[in-house]
MIFIPA-253778 format. One record per atom (N, C-alpha, C): residue in one letter; atom name; z, y, x. Coordinates in Angstrom, 1 decimal. Example, Ala and Ser with C-alpha at 12.3 -4.5 7.8 and 13.67 -1.06 7.14 Angstrom:
2
REC  residu  atome       w       v       u
REC       A      N     7.8    -5.7    13.2
REC       A     CA     7.8    -4.5    12.3
REC       A      C     7.8    -3.3    13.2
REC       S      N     7.1    -2.2    12.8
REC       S     CA     7.1    -1.1    13.7
REC       S      C     7.9     0.0    12.9
end
This chain:
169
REC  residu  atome       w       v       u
REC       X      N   -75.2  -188.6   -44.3
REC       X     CA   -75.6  -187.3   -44.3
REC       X      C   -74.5  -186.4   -43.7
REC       X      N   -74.9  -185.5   -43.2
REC       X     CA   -73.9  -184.8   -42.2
REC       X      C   -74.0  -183.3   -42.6
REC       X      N   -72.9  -182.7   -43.3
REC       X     CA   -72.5  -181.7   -43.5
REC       X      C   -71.6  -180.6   -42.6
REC       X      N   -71.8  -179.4   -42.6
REC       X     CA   -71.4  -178.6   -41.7
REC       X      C   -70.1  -178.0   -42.9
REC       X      N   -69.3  -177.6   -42.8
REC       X     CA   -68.1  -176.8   -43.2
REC       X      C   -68.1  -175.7   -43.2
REC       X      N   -68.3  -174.8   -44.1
REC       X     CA   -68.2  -173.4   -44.0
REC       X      C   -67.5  -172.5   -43.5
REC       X      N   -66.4  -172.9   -43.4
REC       X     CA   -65.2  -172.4   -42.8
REC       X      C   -64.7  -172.4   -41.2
REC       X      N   -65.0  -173.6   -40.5
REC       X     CA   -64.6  -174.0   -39.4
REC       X      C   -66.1  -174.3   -38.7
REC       X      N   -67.2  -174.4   -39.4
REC       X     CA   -68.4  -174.5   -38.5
REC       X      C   -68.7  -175.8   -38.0
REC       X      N   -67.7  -176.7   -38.0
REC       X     CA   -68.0  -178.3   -37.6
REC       X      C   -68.3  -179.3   -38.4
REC       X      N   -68.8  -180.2   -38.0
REC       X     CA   -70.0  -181.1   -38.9
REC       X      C   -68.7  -182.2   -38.8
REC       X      N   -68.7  -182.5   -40.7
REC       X     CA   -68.0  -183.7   -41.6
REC       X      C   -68.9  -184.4   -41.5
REC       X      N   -68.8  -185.5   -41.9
REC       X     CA   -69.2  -187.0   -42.7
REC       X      C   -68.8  -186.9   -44.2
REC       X      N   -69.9  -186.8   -45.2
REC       X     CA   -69.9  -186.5   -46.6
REC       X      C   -71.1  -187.1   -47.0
REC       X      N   -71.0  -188.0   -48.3
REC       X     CA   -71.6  -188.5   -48.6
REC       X      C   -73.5  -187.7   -49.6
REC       X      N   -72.4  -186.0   -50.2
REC       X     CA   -73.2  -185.7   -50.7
REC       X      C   -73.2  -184.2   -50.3
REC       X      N   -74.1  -183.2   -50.1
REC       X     CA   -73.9  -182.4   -49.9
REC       X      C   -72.2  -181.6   -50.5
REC       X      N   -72.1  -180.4   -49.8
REC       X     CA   -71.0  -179.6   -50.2
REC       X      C   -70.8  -178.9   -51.6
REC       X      N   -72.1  -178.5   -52.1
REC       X     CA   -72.3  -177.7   -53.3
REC       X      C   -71.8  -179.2   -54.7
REC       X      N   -72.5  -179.8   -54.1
REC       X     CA   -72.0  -181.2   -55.3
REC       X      C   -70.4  -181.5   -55.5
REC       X      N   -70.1  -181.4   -54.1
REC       X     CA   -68.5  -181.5   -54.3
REC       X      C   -67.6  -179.9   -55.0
REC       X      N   -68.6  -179.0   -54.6
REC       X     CA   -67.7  -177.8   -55.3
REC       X      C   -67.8  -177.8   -56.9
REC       X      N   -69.2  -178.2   -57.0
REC       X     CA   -69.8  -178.5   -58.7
REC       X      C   -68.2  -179.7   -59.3
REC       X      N   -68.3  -180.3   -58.7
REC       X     CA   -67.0  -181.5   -59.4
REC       X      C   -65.6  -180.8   -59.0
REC       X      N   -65.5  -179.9   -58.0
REC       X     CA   -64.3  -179.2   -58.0
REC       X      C   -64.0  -178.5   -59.4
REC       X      N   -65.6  -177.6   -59.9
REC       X     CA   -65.2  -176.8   -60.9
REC       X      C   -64.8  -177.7   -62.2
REC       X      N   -65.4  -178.6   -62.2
REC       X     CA   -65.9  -179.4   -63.3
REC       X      C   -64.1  -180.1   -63.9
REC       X      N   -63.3  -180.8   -62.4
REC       X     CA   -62.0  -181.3   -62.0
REC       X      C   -61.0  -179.6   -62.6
REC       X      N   -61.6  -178.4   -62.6
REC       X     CA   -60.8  -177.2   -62.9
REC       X      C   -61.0  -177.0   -64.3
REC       X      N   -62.1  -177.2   -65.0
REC       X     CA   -62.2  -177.1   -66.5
REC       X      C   -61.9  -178.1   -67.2
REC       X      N   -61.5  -179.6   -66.4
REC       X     CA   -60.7  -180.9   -67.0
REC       X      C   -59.7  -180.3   -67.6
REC       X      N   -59.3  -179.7   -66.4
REC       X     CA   -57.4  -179.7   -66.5
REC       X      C   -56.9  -178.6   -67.2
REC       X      N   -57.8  -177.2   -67.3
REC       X     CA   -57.7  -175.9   -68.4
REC       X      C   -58.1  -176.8   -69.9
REC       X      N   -59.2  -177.4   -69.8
REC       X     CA   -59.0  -178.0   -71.3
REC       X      C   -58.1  -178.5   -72.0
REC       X      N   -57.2  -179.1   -70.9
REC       X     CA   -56.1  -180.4   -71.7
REC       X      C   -55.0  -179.4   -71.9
REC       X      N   -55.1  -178.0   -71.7
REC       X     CA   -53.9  -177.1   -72.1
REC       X      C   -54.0  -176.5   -73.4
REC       X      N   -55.6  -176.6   -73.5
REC       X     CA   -56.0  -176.0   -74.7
REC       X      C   -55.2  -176.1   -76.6
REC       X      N   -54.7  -177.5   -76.4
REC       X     CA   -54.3  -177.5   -77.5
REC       X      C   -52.6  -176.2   -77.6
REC       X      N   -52.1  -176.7   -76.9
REC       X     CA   -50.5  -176.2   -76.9
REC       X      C   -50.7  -174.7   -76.3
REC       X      N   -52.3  -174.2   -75.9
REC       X     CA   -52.1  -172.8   -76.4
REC       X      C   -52.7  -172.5   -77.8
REC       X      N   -53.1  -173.0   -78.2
REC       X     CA   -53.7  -172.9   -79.8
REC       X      C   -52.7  -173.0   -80.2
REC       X      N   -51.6  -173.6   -80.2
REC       X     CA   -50.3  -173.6   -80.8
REC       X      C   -49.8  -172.0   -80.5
REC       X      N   -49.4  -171.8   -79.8
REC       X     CA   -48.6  -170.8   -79.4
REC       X      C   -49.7  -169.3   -79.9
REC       X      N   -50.8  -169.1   -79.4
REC       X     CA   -51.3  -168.2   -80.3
REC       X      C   -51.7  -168.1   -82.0
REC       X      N   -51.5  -169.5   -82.3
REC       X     CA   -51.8  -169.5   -84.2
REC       X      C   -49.9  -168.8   -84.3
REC       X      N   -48.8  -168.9   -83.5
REC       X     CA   -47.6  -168.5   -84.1
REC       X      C   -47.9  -166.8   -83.7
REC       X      N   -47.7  -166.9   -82.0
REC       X     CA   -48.2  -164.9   -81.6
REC       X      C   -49.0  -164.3   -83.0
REC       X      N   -49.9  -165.2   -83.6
REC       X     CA   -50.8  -164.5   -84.6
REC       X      C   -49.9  -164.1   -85.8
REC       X      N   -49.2  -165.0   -86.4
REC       X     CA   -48.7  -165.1   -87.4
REC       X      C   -47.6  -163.7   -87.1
REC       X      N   -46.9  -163.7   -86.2
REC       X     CA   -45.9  -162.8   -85.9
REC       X      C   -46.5  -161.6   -86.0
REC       X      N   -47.6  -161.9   -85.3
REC       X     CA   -48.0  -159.7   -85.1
REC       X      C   -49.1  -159.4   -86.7
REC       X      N   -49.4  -160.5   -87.1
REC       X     CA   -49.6  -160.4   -88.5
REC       X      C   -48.6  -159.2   -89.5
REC       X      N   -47.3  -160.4   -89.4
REC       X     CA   -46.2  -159.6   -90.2
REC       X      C   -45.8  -158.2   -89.5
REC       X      N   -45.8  -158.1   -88.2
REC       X     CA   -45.8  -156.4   -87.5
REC       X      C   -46.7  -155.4   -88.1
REC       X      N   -48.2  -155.9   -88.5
REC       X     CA   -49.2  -155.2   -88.9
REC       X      C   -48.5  -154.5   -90.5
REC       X      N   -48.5  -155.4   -91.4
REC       X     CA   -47.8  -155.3   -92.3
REC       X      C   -47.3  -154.4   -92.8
REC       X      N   -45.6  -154.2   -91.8
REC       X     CA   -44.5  -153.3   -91.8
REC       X      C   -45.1  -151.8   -91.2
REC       X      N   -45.9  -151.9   -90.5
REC       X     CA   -46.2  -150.4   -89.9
REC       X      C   -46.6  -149.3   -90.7
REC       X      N   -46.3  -148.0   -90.2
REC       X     CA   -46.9  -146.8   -90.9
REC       X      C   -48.0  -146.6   -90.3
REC       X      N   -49.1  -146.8   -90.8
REC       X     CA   -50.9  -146.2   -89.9
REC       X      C   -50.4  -144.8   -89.5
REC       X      N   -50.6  -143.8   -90.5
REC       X     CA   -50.3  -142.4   -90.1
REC       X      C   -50.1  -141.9   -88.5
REC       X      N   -48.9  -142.8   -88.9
REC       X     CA   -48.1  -142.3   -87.0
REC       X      C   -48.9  -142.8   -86.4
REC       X      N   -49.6  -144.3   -86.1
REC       X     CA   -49.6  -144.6   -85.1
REC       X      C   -51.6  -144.1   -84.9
REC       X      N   -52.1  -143.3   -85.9
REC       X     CA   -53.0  -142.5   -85.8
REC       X      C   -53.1  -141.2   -85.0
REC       X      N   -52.0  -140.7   -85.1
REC       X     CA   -51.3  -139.2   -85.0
REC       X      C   -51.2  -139.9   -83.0
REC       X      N   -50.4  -140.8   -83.0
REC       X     CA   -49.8  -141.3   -81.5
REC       X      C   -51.6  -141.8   -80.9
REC       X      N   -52.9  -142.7   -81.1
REC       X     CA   -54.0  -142.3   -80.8
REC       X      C   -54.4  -141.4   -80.3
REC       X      N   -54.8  -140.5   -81.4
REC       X     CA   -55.2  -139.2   -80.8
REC       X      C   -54.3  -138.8   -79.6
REC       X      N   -52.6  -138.4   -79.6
REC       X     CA   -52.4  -137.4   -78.7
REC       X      C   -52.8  -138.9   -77.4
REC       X      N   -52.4  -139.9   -77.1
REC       X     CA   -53.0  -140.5   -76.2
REC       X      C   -54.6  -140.5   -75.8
REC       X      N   -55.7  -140.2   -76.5
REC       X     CA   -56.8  -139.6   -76.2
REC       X      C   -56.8  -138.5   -75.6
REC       X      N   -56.2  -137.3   -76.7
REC       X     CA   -56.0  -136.1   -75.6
REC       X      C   -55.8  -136.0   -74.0
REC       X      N   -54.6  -136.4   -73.9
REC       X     CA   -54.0  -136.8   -72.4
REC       X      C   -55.0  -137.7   -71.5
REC       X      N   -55.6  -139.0   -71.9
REC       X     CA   -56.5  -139.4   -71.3
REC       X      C   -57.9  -138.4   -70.9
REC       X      N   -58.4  -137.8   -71.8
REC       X     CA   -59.8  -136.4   -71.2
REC       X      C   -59.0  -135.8   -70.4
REC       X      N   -57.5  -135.4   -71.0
REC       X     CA   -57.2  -134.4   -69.4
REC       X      C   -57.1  -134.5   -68.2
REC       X      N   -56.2  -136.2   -68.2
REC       X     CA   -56.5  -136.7   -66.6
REC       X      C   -57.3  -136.8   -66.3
REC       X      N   -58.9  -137.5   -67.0
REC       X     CA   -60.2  -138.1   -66.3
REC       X      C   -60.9  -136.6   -65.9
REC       X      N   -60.4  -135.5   -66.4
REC       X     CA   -61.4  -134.3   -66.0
REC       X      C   -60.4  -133.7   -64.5
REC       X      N   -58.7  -134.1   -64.4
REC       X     CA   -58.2  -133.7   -63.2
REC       X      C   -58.8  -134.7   -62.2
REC       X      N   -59.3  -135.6   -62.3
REC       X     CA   -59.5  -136.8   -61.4
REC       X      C   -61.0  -136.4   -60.8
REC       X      N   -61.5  -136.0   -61.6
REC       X     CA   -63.0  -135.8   -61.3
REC       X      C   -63.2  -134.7   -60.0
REC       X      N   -62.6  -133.9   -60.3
REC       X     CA   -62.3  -133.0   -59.5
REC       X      C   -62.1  -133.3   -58.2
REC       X      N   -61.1  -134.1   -58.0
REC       X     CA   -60.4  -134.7   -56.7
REC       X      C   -61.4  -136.0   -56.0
REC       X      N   -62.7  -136.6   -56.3
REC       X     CA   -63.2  -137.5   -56.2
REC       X      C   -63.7  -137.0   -54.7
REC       X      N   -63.6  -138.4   -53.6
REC       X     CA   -64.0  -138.0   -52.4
REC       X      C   -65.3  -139.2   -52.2
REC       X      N   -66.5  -139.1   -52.1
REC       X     CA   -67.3  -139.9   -52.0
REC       X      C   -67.7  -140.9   -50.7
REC       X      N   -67.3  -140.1   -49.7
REC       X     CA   -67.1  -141.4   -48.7
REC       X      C   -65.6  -142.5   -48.7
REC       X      N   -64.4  -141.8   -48.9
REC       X     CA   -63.5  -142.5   -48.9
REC       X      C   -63.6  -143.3   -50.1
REC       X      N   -64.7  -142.8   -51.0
REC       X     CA   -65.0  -144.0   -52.3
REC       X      C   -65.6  -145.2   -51.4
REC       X      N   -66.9  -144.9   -50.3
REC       X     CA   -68.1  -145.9   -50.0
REC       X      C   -67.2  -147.0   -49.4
REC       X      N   -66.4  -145.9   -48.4
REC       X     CA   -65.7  -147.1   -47.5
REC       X      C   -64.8  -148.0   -48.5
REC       X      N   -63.7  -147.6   -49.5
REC       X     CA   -63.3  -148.8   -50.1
REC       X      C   -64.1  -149.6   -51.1
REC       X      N   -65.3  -149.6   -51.4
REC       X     CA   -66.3  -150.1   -51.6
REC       X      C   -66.5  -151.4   -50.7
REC       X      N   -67.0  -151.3   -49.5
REC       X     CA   -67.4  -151.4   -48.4
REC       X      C   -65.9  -152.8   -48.0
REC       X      N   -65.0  -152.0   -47.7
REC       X     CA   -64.1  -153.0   -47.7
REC       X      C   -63.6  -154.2   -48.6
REC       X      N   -63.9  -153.6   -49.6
REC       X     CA   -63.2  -154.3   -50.9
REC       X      C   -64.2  -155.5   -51.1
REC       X      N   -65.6  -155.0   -50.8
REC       X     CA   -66.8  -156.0   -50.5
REC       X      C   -66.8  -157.2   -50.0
REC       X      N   -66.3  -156.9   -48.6
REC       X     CA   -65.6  -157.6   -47.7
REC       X      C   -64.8  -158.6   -47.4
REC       X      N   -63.6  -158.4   -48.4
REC       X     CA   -62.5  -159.0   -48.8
REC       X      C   -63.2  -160.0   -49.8
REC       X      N   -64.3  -159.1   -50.7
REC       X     CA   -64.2  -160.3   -52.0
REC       X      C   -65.0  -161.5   -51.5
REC       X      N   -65.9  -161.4   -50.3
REC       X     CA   -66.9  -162.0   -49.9
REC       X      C   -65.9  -163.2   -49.0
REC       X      N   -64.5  -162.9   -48.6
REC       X     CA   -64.2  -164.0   -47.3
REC       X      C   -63.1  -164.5   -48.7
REC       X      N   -62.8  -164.0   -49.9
REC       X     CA   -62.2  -164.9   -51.0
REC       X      C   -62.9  -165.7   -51.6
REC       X      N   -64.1  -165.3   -51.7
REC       X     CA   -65.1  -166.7   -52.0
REC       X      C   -65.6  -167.7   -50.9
REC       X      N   -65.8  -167.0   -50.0
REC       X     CA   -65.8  -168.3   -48.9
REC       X      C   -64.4  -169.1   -49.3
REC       X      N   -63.7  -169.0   -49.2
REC       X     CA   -61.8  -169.5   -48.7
REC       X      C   -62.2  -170.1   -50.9
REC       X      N   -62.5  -169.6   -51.6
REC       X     CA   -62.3  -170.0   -53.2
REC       X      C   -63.4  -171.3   -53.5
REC       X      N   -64.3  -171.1   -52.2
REC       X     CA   -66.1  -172.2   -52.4
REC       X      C   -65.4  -173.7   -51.5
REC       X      N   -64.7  -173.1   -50.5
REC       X     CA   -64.0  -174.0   -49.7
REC       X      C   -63.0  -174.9   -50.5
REC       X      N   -62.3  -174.7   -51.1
REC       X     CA   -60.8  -175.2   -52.0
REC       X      C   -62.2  -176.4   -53.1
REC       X      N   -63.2  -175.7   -53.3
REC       X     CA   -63.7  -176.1   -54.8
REC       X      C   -64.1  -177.4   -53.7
REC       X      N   -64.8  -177.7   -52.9
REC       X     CA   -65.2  -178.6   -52.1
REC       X      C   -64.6  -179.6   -52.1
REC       X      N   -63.2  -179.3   -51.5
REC       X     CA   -62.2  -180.1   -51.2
REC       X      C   -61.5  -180.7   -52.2
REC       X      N   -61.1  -179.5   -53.4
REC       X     CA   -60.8  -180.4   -54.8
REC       X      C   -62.0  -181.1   -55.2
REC       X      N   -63.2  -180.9   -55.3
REC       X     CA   -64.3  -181.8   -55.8
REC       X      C   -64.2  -183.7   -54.9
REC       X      N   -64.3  -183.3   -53.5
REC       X     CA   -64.2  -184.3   -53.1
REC       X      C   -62.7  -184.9   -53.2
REC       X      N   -61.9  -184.5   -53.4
REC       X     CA   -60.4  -185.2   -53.7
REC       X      C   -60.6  -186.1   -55.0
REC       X      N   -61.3  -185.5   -56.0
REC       X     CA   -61.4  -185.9   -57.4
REC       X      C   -62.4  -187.5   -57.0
REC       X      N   -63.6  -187.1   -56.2
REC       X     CA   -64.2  -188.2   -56.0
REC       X      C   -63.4  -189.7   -55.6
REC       X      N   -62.8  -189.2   -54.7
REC       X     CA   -61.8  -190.0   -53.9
REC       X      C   -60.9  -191.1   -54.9
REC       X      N   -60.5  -190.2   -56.0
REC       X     CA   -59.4  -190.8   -57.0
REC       X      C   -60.0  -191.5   -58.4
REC       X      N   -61.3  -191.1   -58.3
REC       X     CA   -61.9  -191.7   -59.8
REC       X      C   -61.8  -193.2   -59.4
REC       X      N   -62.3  -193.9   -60.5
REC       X     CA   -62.7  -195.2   -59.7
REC       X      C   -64.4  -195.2   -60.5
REC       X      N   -65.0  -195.6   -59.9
REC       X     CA   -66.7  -195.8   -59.8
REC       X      C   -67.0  -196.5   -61.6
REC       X      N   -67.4  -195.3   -62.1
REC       X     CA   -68.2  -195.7   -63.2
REC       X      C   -68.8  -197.2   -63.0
REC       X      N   -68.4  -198.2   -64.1
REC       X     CA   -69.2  -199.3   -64.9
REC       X      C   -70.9  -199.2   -64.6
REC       X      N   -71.6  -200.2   -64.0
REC       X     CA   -73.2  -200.1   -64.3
REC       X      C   -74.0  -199.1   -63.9
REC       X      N   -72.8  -198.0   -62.9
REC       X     CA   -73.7  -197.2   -61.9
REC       X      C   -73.6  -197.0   -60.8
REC       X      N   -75.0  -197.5   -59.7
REC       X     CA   -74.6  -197.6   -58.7
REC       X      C   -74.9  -196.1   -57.6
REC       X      N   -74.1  -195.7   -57.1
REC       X     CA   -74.7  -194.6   -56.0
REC       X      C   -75.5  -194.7   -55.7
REC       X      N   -75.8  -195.7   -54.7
REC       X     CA   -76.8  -195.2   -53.4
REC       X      C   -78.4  -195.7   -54.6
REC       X      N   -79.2  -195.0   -54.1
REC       X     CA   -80.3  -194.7   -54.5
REC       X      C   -81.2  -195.8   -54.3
REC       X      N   -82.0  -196.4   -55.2
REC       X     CA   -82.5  -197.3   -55.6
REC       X      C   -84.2  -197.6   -54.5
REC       X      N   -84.3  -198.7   -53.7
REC       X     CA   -85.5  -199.0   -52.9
REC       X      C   -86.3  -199.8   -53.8
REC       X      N   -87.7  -199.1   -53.5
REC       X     CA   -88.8  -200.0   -54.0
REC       X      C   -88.7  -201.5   -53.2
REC       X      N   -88.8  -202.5   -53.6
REC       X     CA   -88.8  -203.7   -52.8
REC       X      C   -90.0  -204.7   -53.6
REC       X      N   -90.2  -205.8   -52.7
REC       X     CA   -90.8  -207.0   -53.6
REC       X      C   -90.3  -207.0   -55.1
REC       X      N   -90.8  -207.9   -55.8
REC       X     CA   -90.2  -208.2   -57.2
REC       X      C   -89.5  -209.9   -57.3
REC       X      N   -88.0  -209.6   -57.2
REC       X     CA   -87.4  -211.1   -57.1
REC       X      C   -87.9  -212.2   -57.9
REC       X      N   -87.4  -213.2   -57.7
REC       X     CA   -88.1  -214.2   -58.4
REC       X      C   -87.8  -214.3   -60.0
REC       X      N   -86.5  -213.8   -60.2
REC       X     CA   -86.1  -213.4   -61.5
REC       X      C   -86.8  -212.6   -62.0
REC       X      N   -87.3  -211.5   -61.6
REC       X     CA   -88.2  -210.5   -62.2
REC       X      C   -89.5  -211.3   -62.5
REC       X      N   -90.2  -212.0   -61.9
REC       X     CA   -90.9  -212.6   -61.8
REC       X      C   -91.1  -213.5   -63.0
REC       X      N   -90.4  -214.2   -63.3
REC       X     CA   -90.0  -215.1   -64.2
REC       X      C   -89.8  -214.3   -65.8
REC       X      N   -88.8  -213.3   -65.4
REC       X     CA   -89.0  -212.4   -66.7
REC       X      C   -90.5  -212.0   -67.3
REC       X      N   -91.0  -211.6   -66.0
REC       X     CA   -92.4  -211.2   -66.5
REC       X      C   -93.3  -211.8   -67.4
REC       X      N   -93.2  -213.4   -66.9
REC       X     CA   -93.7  -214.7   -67.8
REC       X      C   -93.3  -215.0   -68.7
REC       X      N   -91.7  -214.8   -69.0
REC       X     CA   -91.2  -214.9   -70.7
REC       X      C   -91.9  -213.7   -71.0
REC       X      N   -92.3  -212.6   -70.9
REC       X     CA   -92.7  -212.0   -72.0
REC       X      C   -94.0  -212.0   -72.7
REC       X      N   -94.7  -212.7   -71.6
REC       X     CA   -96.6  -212.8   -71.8
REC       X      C   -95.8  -214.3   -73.1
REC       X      N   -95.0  -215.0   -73.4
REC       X     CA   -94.9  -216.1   -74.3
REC       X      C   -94.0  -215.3   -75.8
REC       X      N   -94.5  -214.5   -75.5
REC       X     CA   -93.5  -213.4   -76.9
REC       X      C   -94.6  -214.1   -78.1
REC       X      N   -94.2  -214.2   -79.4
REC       X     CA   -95.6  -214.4   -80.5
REC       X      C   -95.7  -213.3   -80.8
REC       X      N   -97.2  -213.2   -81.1
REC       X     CA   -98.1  -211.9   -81.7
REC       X      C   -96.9  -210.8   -82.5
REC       X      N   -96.2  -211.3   -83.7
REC       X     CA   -95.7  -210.9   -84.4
REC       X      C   -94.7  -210.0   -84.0
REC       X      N   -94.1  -210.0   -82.7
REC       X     CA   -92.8  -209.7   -81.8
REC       X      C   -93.5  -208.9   -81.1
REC       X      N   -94.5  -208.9   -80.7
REC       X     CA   -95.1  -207.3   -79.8
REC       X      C   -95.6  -206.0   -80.8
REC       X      N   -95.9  -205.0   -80.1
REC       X     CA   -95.6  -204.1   -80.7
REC       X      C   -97.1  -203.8   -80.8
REC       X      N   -97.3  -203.0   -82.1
REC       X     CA   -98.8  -203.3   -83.1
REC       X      C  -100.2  -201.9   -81.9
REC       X      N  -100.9  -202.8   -81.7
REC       X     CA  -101.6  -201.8   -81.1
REC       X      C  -101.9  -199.9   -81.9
REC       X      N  -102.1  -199.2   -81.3
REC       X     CA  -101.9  -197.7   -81.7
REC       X      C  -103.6  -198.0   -82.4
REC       X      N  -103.5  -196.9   -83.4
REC       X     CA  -104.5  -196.8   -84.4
REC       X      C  -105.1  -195.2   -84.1
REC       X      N  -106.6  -195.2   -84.1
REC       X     CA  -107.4  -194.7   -83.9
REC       X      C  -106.9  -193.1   -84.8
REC       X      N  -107.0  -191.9   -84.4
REC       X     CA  -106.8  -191.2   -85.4
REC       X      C  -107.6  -191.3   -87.1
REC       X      N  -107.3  -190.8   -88.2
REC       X     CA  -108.2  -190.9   -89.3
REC       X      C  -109.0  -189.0   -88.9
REC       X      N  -110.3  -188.9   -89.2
REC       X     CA  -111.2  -188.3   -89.7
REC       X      C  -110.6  -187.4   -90.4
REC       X      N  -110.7  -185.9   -89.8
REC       X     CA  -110.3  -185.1   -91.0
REC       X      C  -111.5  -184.7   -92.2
REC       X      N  -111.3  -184.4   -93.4
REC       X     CA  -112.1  -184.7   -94.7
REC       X      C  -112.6  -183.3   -95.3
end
């Protein structure tokens, strides 16, 4: 199957589409954030413990008193800001910023691709599964043969024919 590159426009040789290899990119990025998981559990059960004992020692009062005047100050700038608001030089950094975010996910869908497919590269092939996709064919002679041990099963070893519903009363 022949895939095109999003980036460069030229047609790879890939076994499976692109989206599949970014899917195992992400999948290859939530491996490797997992296995950190424990030793930041460590480090924030202690951060907890510490700002625990901070809580503790504090006076509320003040740091009530220190709130509020930080509220105050915050309405005053958001009502100097308002004032000063220019709505096109808002659209255009809008517009731009749009822009930017749209060719960092191209360049961020691209990386996942290439990690996905790197990851393929390095596993080694699952036990008892085969890739390529399964053809109807004849039935080998072994199948064949299976089929006939089963018609010699005794009565007692197959499974009991289904029973009629009962009659409701």
């Amino acid at each position: 199957m022949t895939q095109t590159s999003s980036k460069s426009g030229k047609s790879d040789e890939r076994t499976y589409p692109s989206a599949f290899y970014a899917a195992a990119g992400v999948g290859d990025i939530a491996y490797e954030q997992l296995r950190k998981l424990p030793e930041l559990a460590d480090k924030l059960r202690d951060k907890a413990a510490e700002l625990a004992d901070q809580a503790a020692k504090t006076d509320m009062p003040q740091w009530k008193a220190k709130a509020n005047e930080y509220g105050a100050f915050a309405t005053s700038k958001a009502a100097e800001l308002t004032s000063k608001v220019d709505a096109a030089q808002i659209r255009d950094s809008i517009v731009s910023g749009t822009q930017t975010a749209a060719e960092k996910a191209t360049k961020f869908y691209d990386s996942l691709v290439a990690r996905g497919e790197q990851a393929f590269t390095e596993q080694p092939a699952t036990p008892g599964f085969d890739a390529k996709p399964e053809t109807k064919s004849a039935p080998t002679a072994e199948a064949k043969a299976e089929a006939k041990t089963g018609e010699d099963v005794p009565p007692a070893a197959k499974p009991a024919a289904k029973k009629p519903p009962r009659a409701a009363k």
